[in-house]
C-alpha positions in Angstrom: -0.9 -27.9 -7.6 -0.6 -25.3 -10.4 -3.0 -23.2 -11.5 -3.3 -20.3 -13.9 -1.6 -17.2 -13.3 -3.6 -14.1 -14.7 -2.7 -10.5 -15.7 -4.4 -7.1 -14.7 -3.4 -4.2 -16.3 -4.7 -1.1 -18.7 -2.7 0.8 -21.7 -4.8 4.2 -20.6 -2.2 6.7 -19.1 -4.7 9.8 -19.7 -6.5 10.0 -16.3 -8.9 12.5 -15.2 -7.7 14.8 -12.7 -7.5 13.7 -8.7 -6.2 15.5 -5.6 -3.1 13.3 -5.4 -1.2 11.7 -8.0 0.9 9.1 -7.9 3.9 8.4 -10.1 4.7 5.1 -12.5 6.9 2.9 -10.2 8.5 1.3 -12.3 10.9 2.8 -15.5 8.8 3.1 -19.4 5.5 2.8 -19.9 2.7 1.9 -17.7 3.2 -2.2 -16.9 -0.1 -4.3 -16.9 -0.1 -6.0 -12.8 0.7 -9.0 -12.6 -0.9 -11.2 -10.3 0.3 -14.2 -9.2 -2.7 -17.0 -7.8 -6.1 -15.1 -7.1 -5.3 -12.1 -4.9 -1.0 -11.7 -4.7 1.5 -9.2 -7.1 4.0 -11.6 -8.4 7.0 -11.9 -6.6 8.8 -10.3 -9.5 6.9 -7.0 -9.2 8.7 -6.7 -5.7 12.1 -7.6 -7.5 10.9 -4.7 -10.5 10.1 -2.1 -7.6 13.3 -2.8 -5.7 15.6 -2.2 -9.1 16.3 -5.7 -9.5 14.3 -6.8 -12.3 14.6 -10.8 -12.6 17.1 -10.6 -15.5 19.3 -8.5 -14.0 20.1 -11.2 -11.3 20.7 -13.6 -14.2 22.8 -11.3 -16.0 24.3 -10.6 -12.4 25.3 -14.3 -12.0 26.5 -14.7 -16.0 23.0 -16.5 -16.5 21.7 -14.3 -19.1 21.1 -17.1 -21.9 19.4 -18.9 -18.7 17.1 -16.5 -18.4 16.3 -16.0 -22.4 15.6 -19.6 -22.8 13.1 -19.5 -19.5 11.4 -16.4 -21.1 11.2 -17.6 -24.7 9.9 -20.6 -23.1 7.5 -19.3 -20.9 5.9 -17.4 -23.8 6.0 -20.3 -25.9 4.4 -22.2 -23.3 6.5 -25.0 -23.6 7.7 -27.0 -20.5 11.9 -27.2 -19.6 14.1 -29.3 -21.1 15.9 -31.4 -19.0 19.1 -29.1 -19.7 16.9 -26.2 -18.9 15.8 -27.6 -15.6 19.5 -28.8 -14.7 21.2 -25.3 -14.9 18.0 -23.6 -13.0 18.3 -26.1 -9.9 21.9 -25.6 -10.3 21.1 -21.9 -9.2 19.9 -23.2 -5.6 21.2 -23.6 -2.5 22.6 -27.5 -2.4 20.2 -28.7 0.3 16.8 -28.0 -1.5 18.4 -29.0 -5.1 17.0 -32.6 -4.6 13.2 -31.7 -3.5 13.2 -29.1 -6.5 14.4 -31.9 -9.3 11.7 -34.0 -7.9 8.8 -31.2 -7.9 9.7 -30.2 -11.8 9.6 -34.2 -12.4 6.3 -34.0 -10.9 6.3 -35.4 -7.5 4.1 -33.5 -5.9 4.6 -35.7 -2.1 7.8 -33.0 -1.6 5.9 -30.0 -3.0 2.7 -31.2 0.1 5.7 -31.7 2.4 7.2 -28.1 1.9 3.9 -26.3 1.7 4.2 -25.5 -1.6 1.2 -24.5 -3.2 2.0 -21.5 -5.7 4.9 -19.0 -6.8 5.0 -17.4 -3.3 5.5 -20.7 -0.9 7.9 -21.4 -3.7 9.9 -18.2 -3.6 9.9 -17.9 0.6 10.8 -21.7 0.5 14.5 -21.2 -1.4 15.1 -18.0 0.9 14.7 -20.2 4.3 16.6 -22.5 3.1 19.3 -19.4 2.7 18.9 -18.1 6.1 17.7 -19.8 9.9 15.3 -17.9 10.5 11.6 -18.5 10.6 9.5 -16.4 8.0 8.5 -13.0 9.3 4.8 -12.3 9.8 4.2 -10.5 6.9 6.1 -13.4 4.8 4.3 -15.9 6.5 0.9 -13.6 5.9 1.3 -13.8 2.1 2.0 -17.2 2.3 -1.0 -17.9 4.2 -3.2 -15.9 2.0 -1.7 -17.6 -0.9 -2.8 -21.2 0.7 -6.0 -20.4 1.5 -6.8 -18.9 -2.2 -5.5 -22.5 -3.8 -9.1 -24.2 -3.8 -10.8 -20.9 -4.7 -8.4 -20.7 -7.8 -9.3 -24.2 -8.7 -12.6 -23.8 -8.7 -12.3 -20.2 -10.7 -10.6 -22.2 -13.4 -13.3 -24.5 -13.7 -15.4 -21.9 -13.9 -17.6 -22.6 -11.1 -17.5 -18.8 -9.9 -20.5 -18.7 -7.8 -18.9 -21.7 -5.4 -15.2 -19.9 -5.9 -17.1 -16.9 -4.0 -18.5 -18.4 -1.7 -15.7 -20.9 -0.7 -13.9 -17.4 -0.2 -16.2 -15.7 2.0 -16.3 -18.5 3.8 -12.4 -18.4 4.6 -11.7 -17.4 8.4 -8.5 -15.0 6.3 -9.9 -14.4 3.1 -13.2 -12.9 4.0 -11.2 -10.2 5.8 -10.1 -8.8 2.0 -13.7 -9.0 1.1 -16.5 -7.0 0.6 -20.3 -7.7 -0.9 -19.2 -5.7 -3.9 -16.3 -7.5 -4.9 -17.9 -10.9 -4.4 -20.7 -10.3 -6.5 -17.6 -9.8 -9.1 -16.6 -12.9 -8.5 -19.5 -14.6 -8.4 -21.0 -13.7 -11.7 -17.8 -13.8 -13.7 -18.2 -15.6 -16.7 -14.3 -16.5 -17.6 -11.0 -16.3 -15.3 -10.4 -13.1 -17.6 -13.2 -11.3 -16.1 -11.8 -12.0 -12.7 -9.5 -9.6 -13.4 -10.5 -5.8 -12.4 -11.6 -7.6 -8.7 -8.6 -9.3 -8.8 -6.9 -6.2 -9.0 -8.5 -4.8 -6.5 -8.2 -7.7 -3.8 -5.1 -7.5 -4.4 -4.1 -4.2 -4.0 -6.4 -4.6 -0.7 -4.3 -7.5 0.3 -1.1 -5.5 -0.3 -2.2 -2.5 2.1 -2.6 -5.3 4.6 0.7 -6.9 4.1 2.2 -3.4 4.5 0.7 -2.7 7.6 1.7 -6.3 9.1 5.1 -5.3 8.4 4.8 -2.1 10.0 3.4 -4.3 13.5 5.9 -6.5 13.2 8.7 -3.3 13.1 6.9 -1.8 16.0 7.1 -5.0 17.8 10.7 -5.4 17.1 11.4 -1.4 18.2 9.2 -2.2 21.4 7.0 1.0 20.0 3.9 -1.3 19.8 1.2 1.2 18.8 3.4 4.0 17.0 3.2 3.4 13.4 5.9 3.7 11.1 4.6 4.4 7.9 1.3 5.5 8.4 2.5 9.3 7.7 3.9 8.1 4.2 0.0 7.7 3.1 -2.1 10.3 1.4 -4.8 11.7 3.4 -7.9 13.8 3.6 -5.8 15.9 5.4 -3.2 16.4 3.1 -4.3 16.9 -0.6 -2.1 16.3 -3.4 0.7 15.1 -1.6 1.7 11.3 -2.1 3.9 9.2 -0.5 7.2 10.2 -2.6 6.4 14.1 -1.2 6.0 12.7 2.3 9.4 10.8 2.5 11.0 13.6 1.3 9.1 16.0 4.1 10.8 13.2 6.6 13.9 13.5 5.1 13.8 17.1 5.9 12.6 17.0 9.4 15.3 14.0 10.4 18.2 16.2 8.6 16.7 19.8 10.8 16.3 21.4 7.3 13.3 23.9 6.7 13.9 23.8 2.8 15.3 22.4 -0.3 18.5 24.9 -0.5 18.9 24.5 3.0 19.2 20.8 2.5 21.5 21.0 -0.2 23.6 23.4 1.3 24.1 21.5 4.7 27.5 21.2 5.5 27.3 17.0 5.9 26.5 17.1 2.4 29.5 18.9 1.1 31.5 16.2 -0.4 28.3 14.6 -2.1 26.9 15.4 -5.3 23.1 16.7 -4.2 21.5 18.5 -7.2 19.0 20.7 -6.8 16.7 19.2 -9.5 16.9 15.9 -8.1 15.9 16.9 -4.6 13.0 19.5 -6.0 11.5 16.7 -7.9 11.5 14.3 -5.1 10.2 17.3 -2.9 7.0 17.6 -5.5 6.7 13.7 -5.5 7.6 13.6 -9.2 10.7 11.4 -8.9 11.6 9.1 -6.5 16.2 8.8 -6.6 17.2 5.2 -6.7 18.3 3.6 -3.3 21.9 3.9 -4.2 21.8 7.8 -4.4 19.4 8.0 -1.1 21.7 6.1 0.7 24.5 8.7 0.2 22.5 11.1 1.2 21.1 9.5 4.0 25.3 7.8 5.3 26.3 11.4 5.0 23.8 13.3 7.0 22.8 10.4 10.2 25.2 8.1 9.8 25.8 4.7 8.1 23.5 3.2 11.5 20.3 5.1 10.1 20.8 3.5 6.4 18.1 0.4 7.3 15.5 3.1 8.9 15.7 5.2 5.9 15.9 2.3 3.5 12.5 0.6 5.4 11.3 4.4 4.2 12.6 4.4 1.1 10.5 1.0 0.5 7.0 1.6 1.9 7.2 4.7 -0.3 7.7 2.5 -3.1 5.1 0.1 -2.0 2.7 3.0 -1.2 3.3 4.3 -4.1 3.0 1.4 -6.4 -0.4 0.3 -4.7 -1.5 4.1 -5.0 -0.4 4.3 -8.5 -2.5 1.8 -10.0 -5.8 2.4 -7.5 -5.2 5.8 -9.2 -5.0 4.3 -12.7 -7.9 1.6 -12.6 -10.3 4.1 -11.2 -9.8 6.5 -14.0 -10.3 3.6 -16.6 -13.9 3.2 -14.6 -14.4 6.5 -14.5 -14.5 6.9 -18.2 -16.4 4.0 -19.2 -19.7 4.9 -16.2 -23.1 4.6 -17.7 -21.9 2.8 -20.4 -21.7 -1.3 -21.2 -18.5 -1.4 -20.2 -19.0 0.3 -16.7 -19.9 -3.8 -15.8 -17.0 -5.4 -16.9 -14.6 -3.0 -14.7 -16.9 -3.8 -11.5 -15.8 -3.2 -8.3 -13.8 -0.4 -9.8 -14.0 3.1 -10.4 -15.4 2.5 -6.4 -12.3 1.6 -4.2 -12.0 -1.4 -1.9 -14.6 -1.3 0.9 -16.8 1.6 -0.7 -14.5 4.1 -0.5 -14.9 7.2 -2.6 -11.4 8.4 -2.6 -7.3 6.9 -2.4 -6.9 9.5 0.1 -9.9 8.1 2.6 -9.1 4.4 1.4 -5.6 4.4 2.8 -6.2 5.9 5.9 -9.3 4.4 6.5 -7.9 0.9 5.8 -4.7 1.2 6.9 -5.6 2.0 10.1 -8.0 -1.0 9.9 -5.0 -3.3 9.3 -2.9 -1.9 11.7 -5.8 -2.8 14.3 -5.9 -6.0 13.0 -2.4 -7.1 12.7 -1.4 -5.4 16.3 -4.6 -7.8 18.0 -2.9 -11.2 15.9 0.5 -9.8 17.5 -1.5 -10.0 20.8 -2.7 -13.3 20.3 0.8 -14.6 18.8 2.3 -13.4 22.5 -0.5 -14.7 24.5 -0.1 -18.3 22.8 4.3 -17.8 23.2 4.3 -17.3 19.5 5.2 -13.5 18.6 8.6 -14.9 17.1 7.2 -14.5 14.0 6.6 -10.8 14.8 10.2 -9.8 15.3 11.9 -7.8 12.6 
């Protein structure tokens, strides 16, 4: 079943002032979210944020007129020509080229018998079939949330809003991303368009949750079930102004024994890289994050190339953290500058946060705590039914 794929997003980059602030993840001007079903980023927004924007793969893989014909075709709105369709599913791994010809000639039988139900059972779908292992459990999360959501979203683009709403609370998953506020959004929308400031805000809801389910699973895998691993990368109450990109570069410091920048820079593991001093006193005021490939010769020279995947799991739940803080941050200042005026409705749940809260700083720890507590008692359950596979890394 296919259904339509909406947009969330705002052009205002002139936000009033807040104790932390986050920095555009991804290169140029502020992007517009795109969302992907009811409640999920797109999987290319995880391919943006990890530098490897979906046309650089094609380009990557001499596929660059591929990818222009997709694009001019996708904006057109036009469906693939056979030719089209050919050289994508020649792309794919031999053993799922068959089911895919069949799903893009419409046989929907193989798309029921692989689960597939929207972009993200699609995307998960072609990686298993490049590896043997079972999804992990915050794979097989967004998976699940994107099944549950598929009835909602049908019902949301017939415009029957009130049942969508009430189909969702209903859900035994989804009304754990819910809240009164955001219902009542949902409920008296009028079109899918309006759907999309508590869309945006589900989502990014959703998106703390998958972060901490990866973090469970990690602690499950370590054998450090209870000791999170990320949780100091979020803003708090505690610590004003400082955002995730600060707080990975504090860690940094710490792991490396290094009290400041210069100290850093001038460690004697360091000596045959190029560390500038801008670069690093940037990073240090959570202005810039470096790209992987520079952090990763930082991080080979100073613990070893056997650290590179802890400081690389760092390196992207500050991105995460950051992206999901960067547009909470951006969406509330829209609200904020439209209250007490006709247009304060239309951005509803916003400038208010998911679950009430007042503030990024109280929303991510209060929540992420929340989903930590949650995802560690499913871990329990997934043991106690001789099912935690799932949860290793």
């Amino acid at each position: 079943m296919q259904y339509q794929v909406g947009r969330a997003g705002s052009d205002v980059t002139n936000l009033q002032n807040t104790k932390t602030r986050f920095i555009n993840p991804f290169e140029g001007r502020t992007k517009a979210l795109e969302l992907s079903g009811l409640f999920l980023f797109d999987p290319t927004v995880e391919m943006k944020l990890g530098g490897s924007p979906l046309r650089s793969l094609y380009v990557e893989m001499g596929k660059e007129s591929l990818y222009k014909s997709l694009e001019r075709s996708a904006k057109l709105k036009t469906p693939w020509s056979a030719r089209l369709s050919d050289e994508l599913v020649g792309l794919l791994p031999p053993s799922i080229r068959g089911d895919v010809r069949a799903m893009l000639a419409g046989d929907e039988a193989v798309a029921q018998r692989r689960g597939i139900v929207g972009v993200w059972s699609g995307y998960f779908n072609v990686l298993e079939s490049l590896k043997t292992q079972p999804l992990h459990a915050h794979e097989q999360l967004t998976v699940d949330i994107e099944r549950a959501c598929v009835d909602a979203a049908d019902l949301c683009n017939k415009g029957c809003f009130v049942d969508a709403a009430k189909l969702l609370a209903d859900n035994p998953l989804m009304s754990n991303f819910l809240w009164p506020t955001a219902l009542e959004a949902i409920a008296s929308a009028t079109t899918f368009q309006c759907l999309l400031p508590a869309r945006a805000s589900v989502a990014l809801e959703v998106r703390l949750s998958i972060m901490a389910c990866w973090d469970v699973q990690l602690q499950v895998a370590d054998g450090e079930v209870s000791k999170s691993n990320f949780a100091f990368l979020l803003p708090s109450p505690r610590q004003e102004g400082k955002n995730s990109v600060s707080l990975f570069f504090r860690w940094l410091l710490e792991k490396a024994g290094a009290s400041t920048i210069r100290a850093l820079s001038e460690d004697k593991r360091l000596f045959s890289s190029s560390i500038d001093l801008g670069t690093l006193g940037a990073w240090s005021r959570g202005t810039n994050l470096p790209k992987w490939s520079y952090l990763k010769r930082i991080s080979d020279a100073l613990f070893g190339a056997d650290e590179a995947d802890e400081t690389q799991r760092m390196y992207w739940a500050t991105t995460y953290f950051n992206f999901i803080g960067y547009y909470a941050e951006l969406l509330v200042g829209a609200a904020q500058r439209v209250v007490g005026t006709p247009a304060a409705d239309a951005l509803t749940p916003w400038p208010t946060l998911p679950f009430g809260h007042c503030s990024i700083e109280s929303w991510f720890h209060s929540r992420y705590q929340h989903w930590l507590e949650f995802h560690g008692g499913e871990c329990q359950k997934a043991v106690g039914r001789g099912g935690a596979s799932t949860f290793k890394c």
